[in-house]
C-alpha positions as CSV (number, residue, x, y, z in Angstrom):
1,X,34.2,2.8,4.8
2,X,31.6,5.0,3.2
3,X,29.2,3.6,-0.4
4,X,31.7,6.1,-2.2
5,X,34.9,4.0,-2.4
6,X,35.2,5.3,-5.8
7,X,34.8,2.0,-7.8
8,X,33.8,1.7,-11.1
9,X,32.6,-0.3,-13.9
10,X,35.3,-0.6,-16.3
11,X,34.4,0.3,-20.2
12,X,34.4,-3.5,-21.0
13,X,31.7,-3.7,-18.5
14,X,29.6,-0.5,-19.5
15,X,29.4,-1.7,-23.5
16,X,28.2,-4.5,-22.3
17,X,25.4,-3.6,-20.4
18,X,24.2,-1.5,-23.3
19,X,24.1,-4.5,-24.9
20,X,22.6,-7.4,-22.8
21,X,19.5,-6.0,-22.7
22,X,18.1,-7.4,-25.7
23,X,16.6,-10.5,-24.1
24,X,19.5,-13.0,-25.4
25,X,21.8,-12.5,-21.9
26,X,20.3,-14.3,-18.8
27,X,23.1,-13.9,-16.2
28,X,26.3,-11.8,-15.6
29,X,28.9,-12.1,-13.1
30,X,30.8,-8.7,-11.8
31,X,33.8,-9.0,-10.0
32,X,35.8,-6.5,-8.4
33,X,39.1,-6.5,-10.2
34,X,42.3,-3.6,-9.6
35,X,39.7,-1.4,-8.4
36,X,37.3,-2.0,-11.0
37,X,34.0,-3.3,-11.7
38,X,34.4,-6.0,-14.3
39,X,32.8,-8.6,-16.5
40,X,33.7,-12.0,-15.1
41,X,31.4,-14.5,-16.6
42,X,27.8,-14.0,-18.3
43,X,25.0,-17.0,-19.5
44,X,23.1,-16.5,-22.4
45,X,19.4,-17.6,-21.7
46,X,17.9,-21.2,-22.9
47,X,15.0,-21.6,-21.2
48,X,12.4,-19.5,-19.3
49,X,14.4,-17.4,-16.1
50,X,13.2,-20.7,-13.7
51,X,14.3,-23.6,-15.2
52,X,17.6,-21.4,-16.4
53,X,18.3,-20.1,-12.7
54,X,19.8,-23.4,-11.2
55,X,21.8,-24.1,-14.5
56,X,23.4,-20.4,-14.5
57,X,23.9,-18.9,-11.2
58,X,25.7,-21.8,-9.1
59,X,27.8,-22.1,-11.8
60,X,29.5,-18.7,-11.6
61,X,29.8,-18.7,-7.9
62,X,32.9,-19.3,-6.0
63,X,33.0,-20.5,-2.4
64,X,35.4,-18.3,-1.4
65,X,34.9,-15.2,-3.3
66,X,32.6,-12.4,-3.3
67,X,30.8,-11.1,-6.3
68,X,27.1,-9.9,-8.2
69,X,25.2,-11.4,-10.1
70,X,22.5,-9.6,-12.4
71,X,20.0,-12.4,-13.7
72,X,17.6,-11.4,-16.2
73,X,13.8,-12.5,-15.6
74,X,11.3,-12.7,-18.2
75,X,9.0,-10.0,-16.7
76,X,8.7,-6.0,-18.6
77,X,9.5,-3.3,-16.2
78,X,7.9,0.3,-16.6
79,X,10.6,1.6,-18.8
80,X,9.9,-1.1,-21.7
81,X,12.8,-3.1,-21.2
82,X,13.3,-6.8,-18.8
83,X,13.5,-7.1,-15.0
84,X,16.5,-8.2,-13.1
85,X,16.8,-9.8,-10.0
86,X,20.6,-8.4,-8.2
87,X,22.4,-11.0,-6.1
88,X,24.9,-10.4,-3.8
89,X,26.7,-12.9,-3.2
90,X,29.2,-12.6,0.1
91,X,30.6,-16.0,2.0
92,X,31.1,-16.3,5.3
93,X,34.5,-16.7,4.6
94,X,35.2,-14.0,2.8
95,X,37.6,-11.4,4.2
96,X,36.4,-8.4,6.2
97,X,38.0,-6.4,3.5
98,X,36.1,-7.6,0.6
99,X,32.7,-8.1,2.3
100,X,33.2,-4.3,2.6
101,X,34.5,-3.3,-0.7
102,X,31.1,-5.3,-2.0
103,X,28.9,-4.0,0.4
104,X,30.0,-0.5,-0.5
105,X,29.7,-0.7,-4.3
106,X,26.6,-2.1,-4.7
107,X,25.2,1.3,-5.3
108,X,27.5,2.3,-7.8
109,X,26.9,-1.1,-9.4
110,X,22.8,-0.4,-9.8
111,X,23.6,3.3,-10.8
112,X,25.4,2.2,-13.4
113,X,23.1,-0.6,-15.0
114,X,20.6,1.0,-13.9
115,X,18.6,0.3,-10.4
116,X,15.1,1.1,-12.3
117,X,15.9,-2.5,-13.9
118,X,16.6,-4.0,-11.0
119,X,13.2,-5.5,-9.6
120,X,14.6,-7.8,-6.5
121,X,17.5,-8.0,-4.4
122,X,18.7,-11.2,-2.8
123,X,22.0,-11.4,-0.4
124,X,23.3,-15.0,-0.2
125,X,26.2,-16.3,1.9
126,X,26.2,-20.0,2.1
127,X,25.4,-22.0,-1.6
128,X,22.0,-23.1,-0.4
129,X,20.8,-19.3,-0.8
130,X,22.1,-19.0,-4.3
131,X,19.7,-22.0,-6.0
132,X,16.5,-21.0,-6.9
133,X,15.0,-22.5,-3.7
134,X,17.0,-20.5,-1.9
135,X,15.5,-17.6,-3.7
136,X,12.0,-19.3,-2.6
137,X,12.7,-19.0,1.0
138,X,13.8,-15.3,0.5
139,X,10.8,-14.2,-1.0
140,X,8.4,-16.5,1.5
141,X,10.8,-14.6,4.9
142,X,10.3,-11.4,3.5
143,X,6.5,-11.5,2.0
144,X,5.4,-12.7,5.0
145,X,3.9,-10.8,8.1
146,X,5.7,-10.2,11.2
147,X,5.0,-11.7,14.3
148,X,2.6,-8.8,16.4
149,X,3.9,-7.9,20.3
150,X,1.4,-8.4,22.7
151,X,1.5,-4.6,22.9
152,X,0.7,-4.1,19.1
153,X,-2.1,-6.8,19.4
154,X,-3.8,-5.1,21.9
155,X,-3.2,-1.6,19.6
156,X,-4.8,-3.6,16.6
157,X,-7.8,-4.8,18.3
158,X,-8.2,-0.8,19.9
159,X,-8.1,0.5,16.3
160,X,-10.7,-2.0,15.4
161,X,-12.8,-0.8,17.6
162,X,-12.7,2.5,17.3
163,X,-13.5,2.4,14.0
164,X,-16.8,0.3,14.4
165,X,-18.2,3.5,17.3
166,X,-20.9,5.0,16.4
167,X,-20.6,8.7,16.7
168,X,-21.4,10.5,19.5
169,X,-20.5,13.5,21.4
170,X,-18.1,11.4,23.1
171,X,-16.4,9.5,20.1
172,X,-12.7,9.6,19.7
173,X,-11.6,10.9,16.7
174,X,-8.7,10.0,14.4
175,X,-6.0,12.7,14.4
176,X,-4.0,12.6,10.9
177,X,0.1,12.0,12.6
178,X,1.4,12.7,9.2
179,X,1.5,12.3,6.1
180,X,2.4,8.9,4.7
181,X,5.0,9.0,1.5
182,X,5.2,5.5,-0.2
183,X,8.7,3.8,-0.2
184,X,10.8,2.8,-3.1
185,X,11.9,-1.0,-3.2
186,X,15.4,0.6,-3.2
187,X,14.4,1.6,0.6
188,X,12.9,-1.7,1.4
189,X,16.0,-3.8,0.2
190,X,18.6,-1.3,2.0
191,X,16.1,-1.4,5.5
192,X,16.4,-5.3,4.9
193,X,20.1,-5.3,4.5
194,X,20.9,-3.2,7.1
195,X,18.4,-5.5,9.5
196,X,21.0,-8.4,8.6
197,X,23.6,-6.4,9.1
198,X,24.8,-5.6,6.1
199,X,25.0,-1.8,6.4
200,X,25.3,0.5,9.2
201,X,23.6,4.0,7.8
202,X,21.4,4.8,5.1
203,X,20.5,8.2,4.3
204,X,16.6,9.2,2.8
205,X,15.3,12.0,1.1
206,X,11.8,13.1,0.2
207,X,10.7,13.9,-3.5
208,X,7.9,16.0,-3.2
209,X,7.2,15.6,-6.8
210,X,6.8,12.0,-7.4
211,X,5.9,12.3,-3.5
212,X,8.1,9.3,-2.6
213,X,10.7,8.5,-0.4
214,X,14.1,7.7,-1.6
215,X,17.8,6.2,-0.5
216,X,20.5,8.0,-1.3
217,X,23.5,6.7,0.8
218,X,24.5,3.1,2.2
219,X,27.3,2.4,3.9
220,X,29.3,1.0,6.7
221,X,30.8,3.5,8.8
222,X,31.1,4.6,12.6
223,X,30.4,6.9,14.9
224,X,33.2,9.0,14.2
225,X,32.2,9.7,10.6
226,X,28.8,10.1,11.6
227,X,28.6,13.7,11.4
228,X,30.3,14.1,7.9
229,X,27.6,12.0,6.5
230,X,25.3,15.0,7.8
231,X,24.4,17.5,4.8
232,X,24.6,20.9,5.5
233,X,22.1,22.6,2.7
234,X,19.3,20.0,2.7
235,X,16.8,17.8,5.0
236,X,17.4,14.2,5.1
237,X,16.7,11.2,7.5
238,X,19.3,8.9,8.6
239,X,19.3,5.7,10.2
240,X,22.6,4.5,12.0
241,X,23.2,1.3,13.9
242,X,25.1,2.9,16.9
243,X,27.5,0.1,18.3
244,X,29.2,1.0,22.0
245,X,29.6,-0.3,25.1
246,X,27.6,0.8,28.1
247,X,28.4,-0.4,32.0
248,X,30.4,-3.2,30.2
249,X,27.8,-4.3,28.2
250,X,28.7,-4.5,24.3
251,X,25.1,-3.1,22.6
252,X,23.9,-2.2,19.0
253,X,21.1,0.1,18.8
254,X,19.3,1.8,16.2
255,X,19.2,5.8,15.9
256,X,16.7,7.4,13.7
257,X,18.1,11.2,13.0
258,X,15.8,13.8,11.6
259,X,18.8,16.2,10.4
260,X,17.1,19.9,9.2
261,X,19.4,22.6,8.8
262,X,18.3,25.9,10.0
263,X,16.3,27.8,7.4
264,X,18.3,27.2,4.7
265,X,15.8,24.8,3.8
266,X,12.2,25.9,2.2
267,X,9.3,25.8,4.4
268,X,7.9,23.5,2.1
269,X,10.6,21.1,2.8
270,X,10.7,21.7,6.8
271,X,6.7,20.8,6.8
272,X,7.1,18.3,4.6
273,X,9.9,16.3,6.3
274,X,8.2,17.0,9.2
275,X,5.0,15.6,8.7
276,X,6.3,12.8,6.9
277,X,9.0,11.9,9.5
278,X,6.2,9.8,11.8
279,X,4.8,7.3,9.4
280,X,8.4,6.8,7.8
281,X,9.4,5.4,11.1
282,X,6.4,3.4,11.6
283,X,7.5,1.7,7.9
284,X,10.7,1.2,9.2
285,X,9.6,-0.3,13.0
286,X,7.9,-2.9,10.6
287,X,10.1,-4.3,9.2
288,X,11.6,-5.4,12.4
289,X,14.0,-2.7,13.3
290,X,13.3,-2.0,16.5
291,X,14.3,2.0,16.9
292,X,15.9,2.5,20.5
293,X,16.0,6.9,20.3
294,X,14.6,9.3,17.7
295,X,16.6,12.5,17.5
296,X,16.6,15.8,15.5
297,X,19.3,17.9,14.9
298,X,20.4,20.9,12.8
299,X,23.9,20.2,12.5
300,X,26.3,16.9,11.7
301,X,28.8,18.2,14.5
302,X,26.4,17.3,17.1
303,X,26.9,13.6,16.8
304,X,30.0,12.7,18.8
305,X,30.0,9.5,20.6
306,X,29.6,11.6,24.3
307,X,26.0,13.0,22.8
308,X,24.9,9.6,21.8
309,X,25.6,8.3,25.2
310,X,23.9,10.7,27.0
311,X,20.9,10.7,24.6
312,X,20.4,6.9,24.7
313,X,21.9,6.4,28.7
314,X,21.0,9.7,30.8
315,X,23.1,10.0,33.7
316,X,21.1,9.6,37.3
317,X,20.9,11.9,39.6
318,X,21.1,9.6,42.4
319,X,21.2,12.7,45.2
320,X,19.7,15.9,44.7
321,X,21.9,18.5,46.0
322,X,21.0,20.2,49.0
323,X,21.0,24.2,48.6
324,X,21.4,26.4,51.5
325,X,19.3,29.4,52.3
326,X,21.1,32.0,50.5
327,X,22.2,34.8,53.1
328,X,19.9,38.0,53.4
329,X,21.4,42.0,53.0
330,X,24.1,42.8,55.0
331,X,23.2,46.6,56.3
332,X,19.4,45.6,57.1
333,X,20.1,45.8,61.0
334,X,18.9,44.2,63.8
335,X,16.7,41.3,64.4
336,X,13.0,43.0,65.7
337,X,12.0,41.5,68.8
338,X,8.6,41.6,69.4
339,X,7.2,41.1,73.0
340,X,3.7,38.5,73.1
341,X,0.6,39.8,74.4
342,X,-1.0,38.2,77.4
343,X,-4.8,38.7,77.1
344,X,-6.5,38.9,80.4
């Protein structure tokens, strides 16, 4: 199932979002309801957002039910207007169906309110992630550092030194790899989510004007509907959590696709994507995604299931073939004997 599944905020729900931005409304509940995004429950606000959080949000939430909560903090965003944090709230026990249906409407759900609002994401599915400690631990995980490879330690401490060389004739100098476009938190939430599983593709694009990089799809689909997902008119990046078996082995790997079709793109865009494709993948490698292949394409119809294999397990060649001496002319006569000399 693909983000577009065509669900909707109901009229009920729209008015009131015009409306609860005043600074009296401190949490709403959104349900999905006959194929609908709908008001379920909303809190005005008493207190300041921390002492109101524990007192409004485990309220609303039931154990077996998936929903969103938008709760109101008491910080200005850019646009004038309050931040919100968006919880997702998905149980364990939920059915396959609905933690789907969720999953994929939770963009429609920030278009609609308005994801320049939206500050912080937070995806709970037991009830201790839904207090305000819970929260806590979510920012604490997230905000801090993660643990460095032995590999990338020894890369750190070769950076540091190659900074501190003096220059000589035989200094090493840094190459610029690319160029390095700053992420929205709309990309940082979706890398997060799809880290714990929560989506299996998201799609990027570049604005060169704000020069930022963007999500514009997230979603959980398959290889099979891979390719449709694959613009034919514009650059994108795409990362897909590829899940096959191999040799008997069940495996889920990450793809990073580079999709550019042709030159029905500017050159502008082909540099740009193309200079900015490196450090995107470094921002995405640390986050803890761990990117098994890297591939570029110019059309959707390439990804089939067979090209994945062979791109992410080659077949071995495990004997050369042996090629015999091809046959010479047919009419070029007889063999020349030539008689040795004898030296006396």
């Amino acid at each position: 199932m693909s983000h577009q599944t065509g669900i909707k905020a109901n009229e009920k729900l729209l008015k009131f979002f015009g409306k609860c931005k005043d600074g009296k409304t401190r949490a709403i509940k959104i349900s999905i309801e006959n194929e609908e995004l709908t008001l379920s429950d909303y809190k005005e606000a008493k207190k300041d957002w921390i002492k109101d959080y524990d007192k409004s949000i485990p309220s609303m939430i039931e154990l077996n039910t998936p929903c969103y909560i938008l709760y109101r903090l008491d910080t200005k965003s850019s646009l004038g207007g309050f931040e919100w944090l968006l919880l997702s709230w998905t149980p364990d026990i939920a059915t396959i169906r609905h933690k789907m249906m969720y999953a994929s409407t939770k963009a429609t759900l920030k278009n609609e309110f308005g994801s320049a609002h939206i500050k912080e994401e937070l995806h709970a599915t037991v009830p201790d992630e839904v207090h305000y400690e819970g929260y806590l631990k979510h920012k604490r995980e997230f905000s801090a550092p993660a643990p460095l490879t032995t590999r990338e330690e020894e890369l750190q401490e070769l950076r540091k030194t190659e900074v501190k060389t003096e220059i000589s004739a035989e200094t090493r100098h840094k190459t610029l790899n690319g160029i390095s476009f700053p992420v929205t938190q709309a990309v940082l939430d979706a890398i997060r989510d799809a880290k714990k599983g929560t989506y299996s593709y998201l799609q990027f694009r570049l604005d060169t004007t704000q020069e930022e990089i963007h999500l514009v799809k997230a979603a959980n689909i398959d290889v099979s509907q891979l390719g449709s997902m694959i613009p034919k008119d514009q650059a994108r990046y795409h990362l897909f959590l590829y899940k096959h078996s191999h040799e008997g082995d069940y495996l889920e790997n990450f793809v990073f696709i580079y999709s550019m079709p042709g030159y029905s793109c500017s050159v502008k865009d082909r540099m740009m994507y193309s200079s900015c494709k490196a450090p995107f993948i470094t921002a995405i490698s640390e986050e803890g995604i761990e990117i098994i292949k890297k591939l570029e394409i110019d059309s959707g119809d390439e990804l089939t299931d067979e090209y994945l294999q062979d791109e992410l397990h080659p077949k071995k060649i495990l004997h050369r073939p042996i090629f015999d001496k091809p046959p010479g002319p047919k009419n070029r006569g007889a063999k020349r004997v030539t008689r040795p000399q004898t030296t006396e």
